[in-house]
ZAMARGU-4260 file (C-alpha; in steps of 0.2 Angstrom, whole numbers, plus 5000, padded with zeros to 4 digits):
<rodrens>
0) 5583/5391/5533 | 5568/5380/5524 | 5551/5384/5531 | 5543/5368/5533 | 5523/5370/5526
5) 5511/5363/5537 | 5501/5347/5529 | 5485/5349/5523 | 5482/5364/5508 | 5480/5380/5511
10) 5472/5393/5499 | 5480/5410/5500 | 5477/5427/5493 | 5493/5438/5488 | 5490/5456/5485
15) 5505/5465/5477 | 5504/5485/5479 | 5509/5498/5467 | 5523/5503/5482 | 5530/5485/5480
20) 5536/5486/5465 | 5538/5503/5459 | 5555/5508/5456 | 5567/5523/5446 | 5567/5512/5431
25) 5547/5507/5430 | 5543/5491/5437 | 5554/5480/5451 | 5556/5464/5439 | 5568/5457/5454
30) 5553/5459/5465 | 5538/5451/5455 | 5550/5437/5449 | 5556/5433/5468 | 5534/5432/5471
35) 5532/5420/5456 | 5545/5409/5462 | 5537/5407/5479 | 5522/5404/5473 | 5529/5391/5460
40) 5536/5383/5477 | 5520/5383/5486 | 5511/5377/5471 | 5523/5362/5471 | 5519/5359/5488
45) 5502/5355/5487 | 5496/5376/5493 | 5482/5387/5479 | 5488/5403/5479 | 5478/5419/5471
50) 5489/5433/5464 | 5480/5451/5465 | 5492/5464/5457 | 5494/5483/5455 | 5504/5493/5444
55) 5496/5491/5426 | 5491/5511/5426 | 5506/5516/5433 | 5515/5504/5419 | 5505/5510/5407
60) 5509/5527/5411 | 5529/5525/5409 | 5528/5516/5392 | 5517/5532/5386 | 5528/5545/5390
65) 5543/5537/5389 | 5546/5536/5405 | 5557/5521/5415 | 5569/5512/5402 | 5563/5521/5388
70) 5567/5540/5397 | 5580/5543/5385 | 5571/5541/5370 | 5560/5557/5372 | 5577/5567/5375
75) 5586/5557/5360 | 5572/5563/5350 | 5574/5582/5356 | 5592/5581/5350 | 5587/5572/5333
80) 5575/5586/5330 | 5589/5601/5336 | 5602/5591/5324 | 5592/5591/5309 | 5586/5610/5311
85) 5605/5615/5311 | 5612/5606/5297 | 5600/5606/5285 | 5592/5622/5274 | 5578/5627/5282
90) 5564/5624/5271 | 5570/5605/5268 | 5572/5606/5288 | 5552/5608/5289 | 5550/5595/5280
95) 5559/5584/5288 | 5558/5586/5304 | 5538/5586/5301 | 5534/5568/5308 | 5549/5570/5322
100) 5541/5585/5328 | 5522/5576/5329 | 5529/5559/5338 | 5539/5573/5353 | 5523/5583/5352
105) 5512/5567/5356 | 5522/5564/5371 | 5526/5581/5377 | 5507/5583/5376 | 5500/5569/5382
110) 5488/5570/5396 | 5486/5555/5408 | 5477/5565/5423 | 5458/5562/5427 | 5447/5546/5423
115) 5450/5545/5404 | 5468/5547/5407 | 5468/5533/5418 | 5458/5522/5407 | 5471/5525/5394
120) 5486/5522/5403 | 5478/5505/5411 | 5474/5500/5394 | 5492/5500/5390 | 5498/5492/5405
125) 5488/5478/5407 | 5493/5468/5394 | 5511/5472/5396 | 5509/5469/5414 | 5500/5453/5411
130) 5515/5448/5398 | 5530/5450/5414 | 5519/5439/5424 | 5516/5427/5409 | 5534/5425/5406
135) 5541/5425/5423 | 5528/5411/5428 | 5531/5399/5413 | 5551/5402/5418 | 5546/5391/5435
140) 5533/5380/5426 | 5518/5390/5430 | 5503/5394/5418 | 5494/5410/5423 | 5475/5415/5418
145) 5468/5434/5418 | 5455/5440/5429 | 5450/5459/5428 | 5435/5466/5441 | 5426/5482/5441
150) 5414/5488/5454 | 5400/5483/5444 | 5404/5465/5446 | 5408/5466/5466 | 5391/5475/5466
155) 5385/5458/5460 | 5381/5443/5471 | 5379/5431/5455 | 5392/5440/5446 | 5404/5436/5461
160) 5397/5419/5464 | 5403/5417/5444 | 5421/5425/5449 | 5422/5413/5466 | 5420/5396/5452
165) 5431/5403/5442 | 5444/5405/5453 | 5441/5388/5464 | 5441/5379/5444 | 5456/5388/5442
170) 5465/5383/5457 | 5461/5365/5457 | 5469/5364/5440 | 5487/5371/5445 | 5485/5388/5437
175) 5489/5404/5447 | 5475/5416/5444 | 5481/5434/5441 | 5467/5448/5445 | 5468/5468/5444
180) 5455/5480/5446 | 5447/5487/5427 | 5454/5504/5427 | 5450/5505/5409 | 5432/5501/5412
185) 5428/5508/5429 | 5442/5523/5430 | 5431/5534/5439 | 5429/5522/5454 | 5435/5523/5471
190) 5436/5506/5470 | 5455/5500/5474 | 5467/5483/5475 | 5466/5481/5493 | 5446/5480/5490
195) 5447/5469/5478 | 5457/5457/5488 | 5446/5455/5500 | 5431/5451/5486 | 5444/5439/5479
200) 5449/5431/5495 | 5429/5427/5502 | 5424/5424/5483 | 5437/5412/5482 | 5435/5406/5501
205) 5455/5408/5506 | 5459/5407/5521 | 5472/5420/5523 | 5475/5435/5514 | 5494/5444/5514
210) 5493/5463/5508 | 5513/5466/5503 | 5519/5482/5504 | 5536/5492/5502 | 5537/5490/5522
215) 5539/5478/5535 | 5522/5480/5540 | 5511/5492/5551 | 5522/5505/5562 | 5518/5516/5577
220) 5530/5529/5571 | 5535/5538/5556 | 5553/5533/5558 | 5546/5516/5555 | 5555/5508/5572
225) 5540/5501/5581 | 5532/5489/5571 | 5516/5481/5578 | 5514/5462/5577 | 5498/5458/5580
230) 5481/5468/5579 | 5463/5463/5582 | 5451/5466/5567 | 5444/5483/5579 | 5461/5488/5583
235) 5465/5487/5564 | 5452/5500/5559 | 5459/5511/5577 | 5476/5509/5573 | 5484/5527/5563
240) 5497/5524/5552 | 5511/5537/5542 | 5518/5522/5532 | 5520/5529/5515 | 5514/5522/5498
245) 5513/5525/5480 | 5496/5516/5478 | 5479/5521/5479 | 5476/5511/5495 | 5490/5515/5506
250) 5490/5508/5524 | 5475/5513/5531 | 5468/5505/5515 | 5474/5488/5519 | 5470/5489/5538
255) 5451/5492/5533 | 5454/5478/5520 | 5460/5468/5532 | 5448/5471/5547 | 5435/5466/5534
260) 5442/5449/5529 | 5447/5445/5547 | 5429/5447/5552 | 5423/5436/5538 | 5437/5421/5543
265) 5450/5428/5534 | 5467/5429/5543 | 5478/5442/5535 | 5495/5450/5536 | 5506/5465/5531
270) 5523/5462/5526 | 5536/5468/5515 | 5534/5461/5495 | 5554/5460/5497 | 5554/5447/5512
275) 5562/5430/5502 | 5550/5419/5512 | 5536/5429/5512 | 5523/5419/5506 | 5529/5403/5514
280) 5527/5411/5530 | 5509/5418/5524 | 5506/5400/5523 | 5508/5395/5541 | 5496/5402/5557
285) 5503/5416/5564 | 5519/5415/5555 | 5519/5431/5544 | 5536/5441/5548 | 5524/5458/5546
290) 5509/5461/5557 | 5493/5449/5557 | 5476/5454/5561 | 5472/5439/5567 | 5452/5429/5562
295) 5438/5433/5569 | 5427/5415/5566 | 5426/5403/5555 | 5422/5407/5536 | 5405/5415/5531
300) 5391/5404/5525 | 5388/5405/5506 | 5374/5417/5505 | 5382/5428/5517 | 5397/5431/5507
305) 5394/5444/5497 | 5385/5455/5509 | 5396/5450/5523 | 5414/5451/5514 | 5411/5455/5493
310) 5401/5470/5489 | 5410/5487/5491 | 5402/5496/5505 | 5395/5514/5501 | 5393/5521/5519
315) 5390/5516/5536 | 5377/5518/5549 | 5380/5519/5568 | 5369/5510/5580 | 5368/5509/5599
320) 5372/5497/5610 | 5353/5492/5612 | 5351/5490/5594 | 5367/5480/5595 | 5361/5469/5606
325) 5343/5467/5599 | 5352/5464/5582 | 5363/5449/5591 | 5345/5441/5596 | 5341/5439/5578
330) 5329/5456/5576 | 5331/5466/5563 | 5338/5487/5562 | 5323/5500/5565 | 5325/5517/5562
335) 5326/5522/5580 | 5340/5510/5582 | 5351/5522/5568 | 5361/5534/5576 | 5371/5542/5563
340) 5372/5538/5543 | 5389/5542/5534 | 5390/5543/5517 | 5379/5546/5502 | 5370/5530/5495
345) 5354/5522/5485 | 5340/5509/5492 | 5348/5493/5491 | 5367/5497/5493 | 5379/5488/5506
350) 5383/5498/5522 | 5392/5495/5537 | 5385/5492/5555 | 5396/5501/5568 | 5395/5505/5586
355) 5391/5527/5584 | 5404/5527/5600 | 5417/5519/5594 | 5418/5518/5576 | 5433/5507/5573
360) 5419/5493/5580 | 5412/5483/5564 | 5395/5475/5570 | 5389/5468/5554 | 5384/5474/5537
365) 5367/5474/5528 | 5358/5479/5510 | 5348/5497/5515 | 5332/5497/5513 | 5331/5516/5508
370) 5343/5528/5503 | 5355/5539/5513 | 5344/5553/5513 | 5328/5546/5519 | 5338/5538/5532
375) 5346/5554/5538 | 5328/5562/5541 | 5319/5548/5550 | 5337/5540/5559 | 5333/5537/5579
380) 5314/5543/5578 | 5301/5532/5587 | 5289/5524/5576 | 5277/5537/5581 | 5289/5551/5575
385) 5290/5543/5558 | 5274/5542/5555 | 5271/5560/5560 | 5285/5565/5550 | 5279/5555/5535
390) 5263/5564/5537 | 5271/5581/5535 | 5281/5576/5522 | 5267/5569/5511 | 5258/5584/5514
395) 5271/5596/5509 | 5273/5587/5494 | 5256/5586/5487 | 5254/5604/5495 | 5269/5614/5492
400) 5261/5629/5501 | 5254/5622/5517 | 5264/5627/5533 | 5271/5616/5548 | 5260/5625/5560
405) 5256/5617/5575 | 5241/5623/5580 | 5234/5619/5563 | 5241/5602/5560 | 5239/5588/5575
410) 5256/5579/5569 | 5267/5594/5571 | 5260/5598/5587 | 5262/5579/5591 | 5280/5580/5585
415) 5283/5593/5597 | 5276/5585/5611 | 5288/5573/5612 | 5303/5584/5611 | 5315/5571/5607
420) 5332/5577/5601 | 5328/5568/5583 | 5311/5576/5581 | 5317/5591/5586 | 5331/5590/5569
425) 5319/5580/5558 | 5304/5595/5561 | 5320/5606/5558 | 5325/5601/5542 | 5306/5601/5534
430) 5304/5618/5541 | 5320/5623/5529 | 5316/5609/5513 | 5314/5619/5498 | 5301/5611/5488
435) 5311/5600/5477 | 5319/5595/5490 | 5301/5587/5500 | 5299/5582/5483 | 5314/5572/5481
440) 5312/5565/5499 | 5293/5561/5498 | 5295/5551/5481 | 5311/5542/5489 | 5302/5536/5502
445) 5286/5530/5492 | 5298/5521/5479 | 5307/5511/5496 | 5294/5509/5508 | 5277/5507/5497
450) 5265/5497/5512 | 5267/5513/5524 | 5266/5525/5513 | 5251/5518/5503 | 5244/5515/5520
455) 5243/5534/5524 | 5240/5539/5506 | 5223/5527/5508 | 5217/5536/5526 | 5220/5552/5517
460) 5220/5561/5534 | 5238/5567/5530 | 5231/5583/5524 | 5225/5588/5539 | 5239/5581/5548
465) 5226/5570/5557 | 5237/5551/5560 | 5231/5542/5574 | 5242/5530/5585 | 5226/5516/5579
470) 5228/5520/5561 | 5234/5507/5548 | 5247/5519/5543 | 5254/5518/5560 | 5254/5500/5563
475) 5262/5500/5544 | 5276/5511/5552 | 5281/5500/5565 | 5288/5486/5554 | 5297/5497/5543
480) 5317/5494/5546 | 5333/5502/5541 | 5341/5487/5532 | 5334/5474/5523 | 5328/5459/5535
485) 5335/5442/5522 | 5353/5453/5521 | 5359/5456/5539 | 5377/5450/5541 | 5381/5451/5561
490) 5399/5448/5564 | 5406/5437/5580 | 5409/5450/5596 | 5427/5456/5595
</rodrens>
């Protein structure tokens, strides 16, 4: 049966996992041709659709050790090099079995595994990849154009604001934009597809994104009977999944990668690659045969998009309710506000903002304003407790031999005194610091947060541990905040 497009355009975002077309023989060529001729369809009915594909490594790695069609050419040359051994003399035999011997030894010996591997075997594959999707396209009137992405670029806004014209100029000129992650550049990021989509699908500002997989779409169960139909962006990041793939995302990758997109407007699907109309019903609200994770809002204003949807997140920090709400009022994230800080990450990096109770709860996402280790030291402490605690810290550093004594130094025994759970672990882990250690710490913190620092370092009284609750230093303590104020993303309420 037809499936009638709805009228106006819509611009959609495909991503094609590894799972999808991975088969005995290499690559399903049944499967990326069907997906080129639906997109050719949507194309003529007045729909912009964005390609995001896998599989160029795992390509790559079949046409360099003859694997896939090619199998039986390593084992042809084993015989060759059997045959030649038992019919000829043996000294002509070393001869000429010299070069036959160095091409099985190249394949026998080559080593894909680790980064440079990767790199290699992505290097091969892309351009024979890119050259299925060439011909396949131009078969059903289609011109394609390339687009590779590393990390680097989604860790920049002006780079992705480059990426999100290109792909809109693209579009509105009828081509079908092709784009894979740079394995042969960046093989030692973490970075996957199912990220990039999302980067892609915001740059490019779709409207909905389809992740296609070798399943139906997300399941309950292992046996894959009960399929779920519909999720809300938190019930995505809940939900556990056994669905098996052969990709580096798998499904809890695209459910992540869906959550995100949904909160920033973007309503996604899951669905099997092999589905005949698949992205016709991509094209139509709610219609996806797999399961939706439906939008949260409408889409993210420009200079929220990279924050909000583009850049690659490099941990999380868990806020309280309080800090929640505070945030929702249009304040910005202080220290006591920061629960918990997952993940290990620089001054200036994207994080996400989740409820510390419930995880699966994606409240914004924000630049840090210091780095991971800083944060962990000084998360949930009134401003009083950091400035005490950046009392200490500056003393230990420039006096690698004084002590945390109370009754010598007024901001331990003020520390104490307040007996707070965080005090408690942040007294705690100066007590055990090895010197480089309060040296790495101390010079982080004057590197991210100069106007407190300098504050205390003018007073001098550090070095008796002498900070008053009047002081500059103090009042320079109170406006220092966990996340950069102009790059606070808050999502809509789930």
């Amino acid at each position: 049966m037809p499936v009638v497009y709805p009228g106006e355009m819509t611009r959609l975002v495909v991503k094609l996992g590894s799972s999808s077309i991975a088969s005995g023989e290499g690559l399903a060529l049944d499967v990326i041709a069907n997906l080129v001729t639906q997109i050719a369809s949507a194309q003529r009915d007045g729909h912009q659709v964005v390609l995001v594909t896998s599989g160029a490594a795992r390509l790559g790695r079949r046409l360099l050790t003859f694997e896939g069609p090619t199998a039986r050419a390593g084992q042809e040359l084993q015989r060759l090099v059997g045959a030649v051994r038992t019919s000829v003399a043996q000294d002509s035999a070393d001869q000429r079995i010299g070069a036959l011997t160095a091409t099985l030894d190249r394949y026998d010996n080559s080593d894909l595994s680790g980064p440079v591997g990767l790199a290699l075997a992505a290097s091969v594959g892309q351009p024979a990849l890119m050259a299925i999707y060439r011909q396949l396209a131009a078969a059903v009137g289609v011109e394609v154009c390339q687009i590779l992405l590393s990390k680097s670029d989604l860790d920049s806004a002006s780079a992705m604001r480059d990426v999100g014209a290109v792909l809109v100029s693209a579009l509105e000129q009828g081509l079908l934009p092709v784009v894979n992650g740079n394995d042969t550049t960046d093989p030692r990021s973490e970075l996957d597809n199912d990220q990039i989509a999302v980067a892609v699908a915001v740059a490019a500002q779709a409207s909905r994104l389809t992740f296609l997989t070798n399943v139906a779409g997300v399941y309950t169960d292992g046996q894959l009977r009960e399929r779920i139909a519909q999720l809300t962006p938190q019930e995505a990041r809940a939900v556990r999944s056994s669905s098996a793939s052969e990709g580096r995302g798998g499904m809890k990758s695209k459910l992540h990668a869906a959550a995100r997109a949904a909160y920033c407007g973007i309503e996604c699907s899951i669905g099997s690659a092999r589905d005949a109309d698949v992205v016709a019903l991509s094209l139509r609200p709610g219609g996806p045969s797999g399961t939706v994770i439906g939008a949260m809002a409408g889409e993210l204003a420009p200079a929220q998009r990279w924050v909000g949807g583009i850049a690659y997140p490099m941990g999380s920090i868990g806020i309280n309710r309080e800090a929640e709400r505070s945030l929702r009022a249009g304040s910005t994230l202080f220290l006591s506000g920061v629960k918990r800080v997952d993940g290990d990450f620089e001054a200036g990096s994207v994080v996400e903002l989740v409820d510390v109770r419930h995880p699966e709860r994606l409240i914004g996402r924000g630049s840090v304003s210091m780095p991971s280790t800083v944060l962990r030291l000084l998360r949930a402490l009134s401003p009083d407790e950091v400035a005490d605690v950046m009392s200490m810290l500056l003393r230990l550093r420039e006096l690698p031999d004084s002590s945390l004594d109370p009754d010598q130094f007024d901001d331990v025994k003020d520390l104490l005194r307040r007996n707070s759970q965080a005090a408690r672990q942040a007294l705690g882990e100066l007590t055990t610091a090895t010197n480089d250690r309060v040296r790495g710490l101390a010079d982080a913190l004057l590197a991210t947060q100069p106007r407190a620092c300098a504050a205390m370092l003018t007073a001098g009284r550090f070095v008796t541990g002498q900070v008053q609750p009047g002081a500059t230093a103090r009042r320079a303590v109170r406006d220092m905040h966990a996340i950069h104020r102009d790059s606070l993303v808050v999502f809509a309420i789930a």
